[in-house]
C-alpha positions in Angstrom: 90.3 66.9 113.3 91.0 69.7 115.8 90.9 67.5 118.8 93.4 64.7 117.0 96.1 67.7 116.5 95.2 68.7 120.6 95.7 65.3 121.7 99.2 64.9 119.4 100.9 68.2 121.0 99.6 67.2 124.5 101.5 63.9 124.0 104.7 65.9 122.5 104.2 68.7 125.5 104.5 65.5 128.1 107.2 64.1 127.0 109.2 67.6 126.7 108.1 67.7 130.4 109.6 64.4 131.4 113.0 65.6 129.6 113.7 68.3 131.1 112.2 67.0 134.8 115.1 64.5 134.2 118.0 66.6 133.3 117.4 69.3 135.6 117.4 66.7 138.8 120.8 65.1 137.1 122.3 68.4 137.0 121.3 69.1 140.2 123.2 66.1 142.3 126.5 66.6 139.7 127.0 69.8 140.8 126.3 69.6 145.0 129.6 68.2 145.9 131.5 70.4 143.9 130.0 73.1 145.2 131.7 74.5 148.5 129.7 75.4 151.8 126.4 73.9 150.8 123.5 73.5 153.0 122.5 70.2 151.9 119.0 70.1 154.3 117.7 73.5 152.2 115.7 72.6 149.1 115.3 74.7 145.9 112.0 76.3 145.4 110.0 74.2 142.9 109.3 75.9 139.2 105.6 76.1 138.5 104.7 74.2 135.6 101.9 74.9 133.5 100.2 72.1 131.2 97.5 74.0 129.4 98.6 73.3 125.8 99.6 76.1 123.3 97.3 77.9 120.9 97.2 76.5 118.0 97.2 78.8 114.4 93.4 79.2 113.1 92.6 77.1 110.4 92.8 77.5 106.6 89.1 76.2 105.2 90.4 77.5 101.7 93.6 75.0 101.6 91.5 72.1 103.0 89.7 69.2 101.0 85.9 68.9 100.8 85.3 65.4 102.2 81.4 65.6 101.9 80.2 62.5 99.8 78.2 63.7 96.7 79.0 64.2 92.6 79.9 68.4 91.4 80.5 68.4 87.8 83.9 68.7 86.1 85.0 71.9 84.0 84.0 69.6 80.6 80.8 69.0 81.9 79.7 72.3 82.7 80.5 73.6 79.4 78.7 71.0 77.9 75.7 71.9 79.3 76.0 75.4 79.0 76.3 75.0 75.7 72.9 72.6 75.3 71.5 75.4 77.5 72.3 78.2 74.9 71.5 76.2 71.8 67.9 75.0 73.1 67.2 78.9 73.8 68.2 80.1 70.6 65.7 77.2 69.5 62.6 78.5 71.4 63.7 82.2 70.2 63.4 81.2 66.5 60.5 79.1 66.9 58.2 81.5 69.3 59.9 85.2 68.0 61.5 84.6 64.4 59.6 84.4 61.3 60.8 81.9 59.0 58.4 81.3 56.2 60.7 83.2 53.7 63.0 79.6 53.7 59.8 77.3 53.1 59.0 77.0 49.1 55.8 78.9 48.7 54.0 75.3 47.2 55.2 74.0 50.6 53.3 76.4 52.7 50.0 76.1 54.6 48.0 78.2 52.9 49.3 76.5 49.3 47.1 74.3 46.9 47.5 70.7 47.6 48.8 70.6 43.8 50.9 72.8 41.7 51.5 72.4 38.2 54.6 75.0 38.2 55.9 73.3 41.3 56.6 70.5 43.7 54.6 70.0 46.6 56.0 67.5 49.6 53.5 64.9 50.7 53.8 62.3 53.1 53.5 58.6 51.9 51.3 57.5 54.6 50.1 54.4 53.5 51.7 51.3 51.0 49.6 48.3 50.3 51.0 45.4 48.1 48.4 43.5 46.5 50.4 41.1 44.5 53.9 40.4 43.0 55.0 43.7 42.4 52.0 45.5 42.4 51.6 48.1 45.0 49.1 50.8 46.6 50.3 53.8 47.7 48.6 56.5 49.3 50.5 60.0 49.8 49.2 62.8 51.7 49.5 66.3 52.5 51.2 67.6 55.4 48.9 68.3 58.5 50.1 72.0 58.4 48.0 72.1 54.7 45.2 70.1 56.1 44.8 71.9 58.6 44.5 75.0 56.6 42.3 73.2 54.3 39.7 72.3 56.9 39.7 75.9 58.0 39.2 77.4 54.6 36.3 75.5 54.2 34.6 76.5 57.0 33.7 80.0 54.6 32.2 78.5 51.9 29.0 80.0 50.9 26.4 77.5 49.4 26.7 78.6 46.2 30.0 77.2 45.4 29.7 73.3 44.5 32.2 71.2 45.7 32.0 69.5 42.3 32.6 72.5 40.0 36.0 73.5 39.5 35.4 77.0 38.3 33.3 78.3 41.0 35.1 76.3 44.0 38.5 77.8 44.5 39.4 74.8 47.1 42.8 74.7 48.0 42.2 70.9 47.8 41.7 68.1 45.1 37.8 68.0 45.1 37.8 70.7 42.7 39.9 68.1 40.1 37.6 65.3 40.5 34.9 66.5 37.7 34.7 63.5 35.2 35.4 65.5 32.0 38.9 64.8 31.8 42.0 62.3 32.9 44.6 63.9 34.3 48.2 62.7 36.1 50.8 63.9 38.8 54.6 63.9 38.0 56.0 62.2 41.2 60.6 62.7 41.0 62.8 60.6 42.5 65.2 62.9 44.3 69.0 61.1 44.3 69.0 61.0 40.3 66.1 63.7 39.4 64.0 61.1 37.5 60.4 62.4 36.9 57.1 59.7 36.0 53.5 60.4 35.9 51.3 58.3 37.4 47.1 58.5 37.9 45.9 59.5 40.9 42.4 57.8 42.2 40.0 59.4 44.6 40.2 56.9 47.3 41.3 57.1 50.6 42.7 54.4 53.1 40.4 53.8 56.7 41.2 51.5 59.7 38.5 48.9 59.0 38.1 45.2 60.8 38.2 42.0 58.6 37.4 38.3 59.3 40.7 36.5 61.0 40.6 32.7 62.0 43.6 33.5 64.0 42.5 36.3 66.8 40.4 35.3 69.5 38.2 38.1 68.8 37.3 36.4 65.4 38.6 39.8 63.3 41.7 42.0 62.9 42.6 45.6 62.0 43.1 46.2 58.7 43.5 49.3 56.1 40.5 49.3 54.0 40.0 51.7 50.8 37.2 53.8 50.4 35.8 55.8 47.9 36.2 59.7 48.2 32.8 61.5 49.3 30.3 64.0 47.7 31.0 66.7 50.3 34.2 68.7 50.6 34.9 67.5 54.0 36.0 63.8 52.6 38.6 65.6 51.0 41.7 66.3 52.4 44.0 66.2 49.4 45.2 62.7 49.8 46.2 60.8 46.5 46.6 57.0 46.1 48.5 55.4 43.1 48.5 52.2 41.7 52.4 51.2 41.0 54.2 47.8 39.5 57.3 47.6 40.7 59.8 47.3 37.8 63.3 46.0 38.2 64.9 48.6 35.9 62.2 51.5 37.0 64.1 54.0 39.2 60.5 55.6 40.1 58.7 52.6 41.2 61.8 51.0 43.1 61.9 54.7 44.8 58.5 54.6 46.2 58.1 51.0 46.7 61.4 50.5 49.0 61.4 54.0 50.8 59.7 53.9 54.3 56.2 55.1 55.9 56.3 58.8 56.3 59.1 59.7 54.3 59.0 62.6 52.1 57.9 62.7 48.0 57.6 65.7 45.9 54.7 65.8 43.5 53.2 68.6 41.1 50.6 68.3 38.7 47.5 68.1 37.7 48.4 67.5 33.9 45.6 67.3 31.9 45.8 63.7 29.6 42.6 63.2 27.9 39.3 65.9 27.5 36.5 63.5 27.0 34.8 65.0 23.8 31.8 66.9 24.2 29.4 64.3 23.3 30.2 61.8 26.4 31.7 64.5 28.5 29.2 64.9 31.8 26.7 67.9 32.3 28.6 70.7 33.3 27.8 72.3 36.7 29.0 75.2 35.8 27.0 76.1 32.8 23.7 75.0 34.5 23.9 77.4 37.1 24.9 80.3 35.0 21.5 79.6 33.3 19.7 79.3 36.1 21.3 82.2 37.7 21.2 84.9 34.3 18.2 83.4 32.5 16.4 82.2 35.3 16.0 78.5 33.6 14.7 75.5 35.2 18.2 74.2 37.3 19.3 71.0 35.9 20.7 68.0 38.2 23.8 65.9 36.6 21.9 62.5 34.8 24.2 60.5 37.4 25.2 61.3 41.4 28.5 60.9 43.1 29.6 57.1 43.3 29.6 55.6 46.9 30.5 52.7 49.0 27.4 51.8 48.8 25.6 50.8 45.4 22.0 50.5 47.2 22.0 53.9 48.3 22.0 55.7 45.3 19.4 56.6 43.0 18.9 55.6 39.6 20.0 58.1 36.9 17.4 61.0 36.0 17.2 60.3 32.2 18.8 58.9 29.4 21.4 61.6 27.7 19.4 63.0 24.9 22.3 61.5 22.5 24.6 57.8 22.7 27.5 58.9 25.3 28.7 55.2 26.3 32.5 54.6 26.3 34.4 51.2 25.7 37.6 51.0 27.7 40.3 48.5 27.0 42.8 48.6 30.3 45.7 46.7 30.9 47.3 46.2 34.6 47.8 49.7 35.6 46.2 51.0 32.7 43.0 51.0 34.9 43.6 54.4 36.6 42.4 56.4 34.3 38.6 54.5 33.8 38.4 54.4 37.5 39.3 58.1 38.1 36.2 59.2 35.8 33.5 56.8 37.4 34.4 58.0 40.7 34.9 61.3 40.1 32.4 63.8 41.9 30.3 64.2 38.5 30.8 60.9 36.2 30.3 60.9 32.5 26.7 60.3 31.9 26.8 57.4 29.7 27.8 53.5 30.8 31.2 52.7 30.1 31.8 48.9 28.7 35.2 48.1 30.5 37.4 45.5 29.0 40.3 44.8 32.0 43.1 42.0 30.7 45.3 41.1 33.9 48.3 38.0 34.0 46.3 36.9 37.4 43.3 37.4 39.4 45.3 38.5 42.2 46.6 41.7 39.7 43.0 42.4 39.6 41.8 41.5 43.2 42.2 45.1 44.7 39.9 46.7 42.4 37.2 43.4 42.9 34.8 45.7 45.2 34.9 48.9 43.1 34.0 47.2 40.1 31.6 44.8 41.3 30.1 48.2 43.1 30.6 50.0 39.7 28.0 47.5 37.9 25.6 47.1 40.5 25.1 50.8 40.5 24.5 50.2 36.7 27.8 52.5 36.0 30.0 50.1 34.0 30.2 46.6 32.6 33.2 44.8 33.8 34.9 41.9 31.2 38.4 40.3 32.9 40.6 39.3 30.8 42.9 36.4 32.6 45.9 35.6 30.9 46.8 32.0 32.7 43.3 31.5 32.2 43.3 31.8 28.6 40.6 34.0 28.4 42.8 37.4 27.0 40.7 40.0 24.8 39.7 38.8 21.5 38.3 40.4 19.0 34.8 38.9 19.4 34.9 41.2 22.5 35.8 44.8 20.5 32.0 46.2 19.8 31.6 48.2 16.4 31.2 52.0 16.9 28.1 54.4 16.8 28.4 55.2 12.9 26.8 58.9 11.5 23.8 56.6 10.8 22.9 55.8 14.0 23.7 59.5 15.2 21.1 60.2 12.1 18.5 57.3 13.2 18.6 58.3 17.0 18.1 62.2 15.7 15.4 61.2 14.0 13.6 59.3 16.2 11.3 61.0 18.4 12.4 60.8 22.6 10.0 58.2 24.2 9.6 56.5 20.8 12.4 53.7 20.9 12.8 51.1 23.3 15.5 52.4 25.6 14.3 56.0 25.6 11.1 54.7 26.8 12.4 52.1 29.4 14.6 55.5 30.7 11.3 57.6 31.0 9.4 55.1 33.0 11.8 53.7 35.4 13.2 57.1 36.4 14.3 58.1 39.7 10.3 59.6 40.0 8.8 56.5 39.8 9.1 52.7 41.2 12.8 52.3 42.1 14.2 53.3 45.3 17.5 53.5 44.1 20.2 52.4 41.4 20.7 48.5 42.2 16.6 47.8 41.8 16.4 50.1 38.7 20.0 47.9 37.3 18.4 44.6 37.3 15.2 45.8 36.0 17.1 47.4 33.2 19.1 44.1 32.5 16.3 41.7 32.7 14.4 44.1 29.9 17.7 44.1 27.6 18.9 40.7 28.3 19.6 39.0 25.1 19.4 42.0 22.8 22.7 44.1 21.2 24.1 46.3 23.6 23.9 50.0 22.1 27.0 50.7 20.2 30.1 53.2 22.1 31.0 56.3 21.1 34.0 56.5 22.3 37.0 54.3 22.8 39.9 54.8 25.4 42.8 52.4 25.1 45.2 52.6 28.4 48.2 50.0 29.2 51.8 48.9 28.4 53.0 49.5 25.4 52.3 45.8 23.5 49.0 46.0 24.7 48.4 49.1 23.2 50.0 48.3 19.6 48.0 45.1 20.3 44.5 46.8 20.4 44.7 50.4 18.9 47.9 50.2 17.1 51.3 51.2 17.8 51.7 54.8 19.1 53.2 57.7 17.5 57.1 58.9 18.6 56.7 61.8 20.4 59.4 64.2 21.5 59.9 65.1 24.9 62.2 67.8 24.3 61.1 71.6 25.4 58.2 70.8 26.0 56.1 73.1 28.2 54.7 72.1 32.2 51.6 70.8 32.2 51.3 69.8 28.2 51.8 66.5 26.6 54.1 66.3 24.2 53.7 66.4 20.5 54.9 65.1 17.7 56.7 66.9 14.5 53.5 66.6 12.6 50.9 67.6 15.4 49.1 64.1 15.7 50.7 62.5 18.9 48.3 59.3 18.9 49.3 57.9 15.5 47.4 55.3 13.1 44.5 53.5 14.5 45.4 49.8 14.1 45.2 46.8 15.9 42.1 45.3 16.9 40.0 49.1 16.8 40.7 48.7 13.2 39.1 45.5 12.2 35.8 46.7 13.9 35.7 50.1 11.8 37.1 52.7 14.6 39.3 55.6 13.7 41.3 58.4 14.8 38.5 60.2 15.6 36.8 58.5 18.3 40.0 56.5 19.4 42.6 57.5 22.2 45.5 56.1 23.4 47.0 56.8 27.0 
């Protein structure tokens, strides 16, 4: 640039030259004749002329452009970024430096019970399974903060506290809840319209699994398979699965049957439904080591262990319970929650349960298939499905008669080892031939096959409301209003249940050994 503005005020210095060479030899011949006495052969001494150009002023760098090639950022974009700058420090400052647990709900926090009965507790709905038309598994699970907590508490459990025994546990988790004497429910709310509904949780857990696919060139595919929760606290991490029909008029089950994989559902619970009575309640941990502990007496196992994933490694049961604990239970769809929660809870009612399950389809019934087929070959239960298009529904053929005071009297009476169940029970105990609970099943159904199954003593009735009035009579009107967390409600004049009727009724059962869920 400097030698372009040289060149341009040598090229104006020139031609200034040029002017005045010209003018000054013009003026020069005008005036000679005018002059008087001239010497015309003496020339003028010649100017000196100097062509060095003139300095030019120093530059101004501050007035010029910057022509370097290259992107600065405007005025907008700078504050832009200062401002992203001073927002993501104020981020890391609360995160790393501020303590913020005071704006968490204290159910919410890590070191919280997986349940509260006083409060909701967020889980995570990690898993949603649909089975058939309408009919939907769900499984919901803590967040990792709690699990994480969970894992870590456990790590200081002494022996002495069983997993099983909710007294002595104290886990922050659910395996405390799974103890087979009672049903119980979680309220799950739906948060646009504040809509509360209980539903039965299930201790089972979803796995990655493999299953047979004609499709994939491997010959199998990844699937979610459910598994049944584990003896030892470790299994647990709090998780709950529900078993929901979709309704087109239910705001609950269209809430958690549309709303996406990890979103956020507030649950609080347990609720207690149903206290098996005392006589088909299981042995209670509890109470067995207090004796062993305080009276130094002999430590007695529960008659039944855990139920697995896998009927042939259990053992068979230690003994038959010294009186009739077997329970008939008449389910309907969903209605079979609450049967499954007490066979697979961590100590299971001692007594076989007769299960009567009525369905509209096989495929209503088809995620439960393993389960129950798992549940009879350990000798647990005995399974009846009840097909609607099939025309097979319950009947009451299928209702047995109860245990009556005289066979309470007649089993008193007669001495242990004496009849011929008592003594099938004392041979074929877990001491002796069988290695575990499938072998000592079919022996015990090849020795009673054809003879009267041994009368229940108590009958639980769970389902929609026709199927209900259907079997067990219509239930009572209850109110709903003031009632306390955590309690059902009860009616005006204290019997919540109402009559016995239906199909119970024809067969000689009564309020007293009849329940309605």
């Amino acid at each position: 640039m400097l030698l372009i503005r040289r060149t341009h005020c040598q090229r104006n210095l020139l031609r200034s030259l040029r002017y005045s060479s010209s003018s000054s030899s013009s003026s020069s011949s005008s005036s000679s004749p005018t002059t008087p006495n001239a010497d015309t052969t003496t020339q003028s001494a010649p100017r000196r002329i100097s062509y060095e150009p003139p300095r030019l002023p120093p530059l101004d760098l501050s007035s010029t452009k910057n022509t370097r090639r290259g992107w600065r950022p405007s005025t907008p974009v700078k504050a832009a970024l200062g401002i992203a700058g001073a927002l993501y420090a104020a981020y890391l400052f609360k995160t790393h430096f501020v303590d913020d647990t005071h704006t968490i709900p204290p159910s919410d926090l890590p070191s919280a019970p997986a349940l509260d009965p006083a409060a909701f507790s967020t889980f995570i709905l990690t898993h949603r399974e649909k089975v058939a038309d309408d009919l939907y598994i769900i499984e919901l699970s803590p967040p990792y903060e709690k699990v994480k907590h969970l894992q870590k508490s456990r790590k200081k459990r002494t022996p002495e506290n069983d997993p099983r025994d909710p007294p002595l546990a104290n886990d922050p988790g659910l395996i405390g809840v799974w103890d087979g004497s009672r049903t119980w429910s979680i309220e799950v709310v739906q948060p646009q319209l504040q809509v509360v509904r209980k539903y039965t949780p299930l201790p089972l857990y979803y796995v990655l699994g493999l299953r047979p696919s004609s499709t994939s060139p491997s010959g199998t595919e990844r699937t979610a398979l459910l598994r049944i929760l584990g003896p030892t606290p470790d299994d647990d991490e709090g998780k709950l699965v529900l078993v929901v029909r979709r309704y087109a008029d239910g705001e609950l089950s269209r809430y958690l049957c549309g709303i996406p994989i990890n979103s956020r559902v507030a649950v609080r619970g347990p609720f207690t439904e149903l206290s098996l009575p005392e006589s088909v309640q299981p042995r209670s941990i509890t109470d067995a080591k207090r004796r062993h502990l305080a009276l130094k007496a002999p430590f007695i196992l529960p008659l039944l262990t855990p139920m697995s994933d896998s009927p042939s490694s259990l053992p068979p049961p230690l003994a038959r319970p010294q009186v009739p604990a077997d329970i008939v239970f008449f389910a309907a769809g969903t209605g079979i929650a609450p049967v499954l929660q007490l066979l697979l809870s961590k100590n299971p009612p001692p007594g076989q349960t007769i299960i009567h399950y009525s369905v509209r389809t096989r495929a209503d019934a088809s995620a439960f298939n393993r389960i129950l087929l798992f549940l009879e070959r350990a000798g647990r239960a005995q399974v009846h499905l009840h097909v609607d298009d099939e025309r097979t529904r319950l009947n009451p053929s299928d209702v047995p008669r109860p245990t009556s005071a005289t066979d309470l009297e007649r089993y008193a009476a007669s001495t242990q080892g004496k009849s011929e169940r008592d003594r099938f029970y004392s041979e074929n105990s877990a001491a002796n031939k069988f290695a575990n609970a499938v072998e000592w099943t079919d022996a015990r159904n090849k020795a009673f096959r054809g003879k009267p199954p041994a009368r229940p003593m108590f009958a639980i009735v769970s389902g929609p409301e026709g199927f209900v009035e259907y079997v067990a009579g219509k239930r009572a009107d209850v109110s709903t209003l003031n009632s306390p967390v955590g309690t059902r409600p009860v009616e005006d004049d204290g019997n919540e249940q109402g009559k016995v009727g239906g199909l119970l009724k024809s067969k000689g059962w009564d309020e007293s050994n009849v329940y309605k869920l």
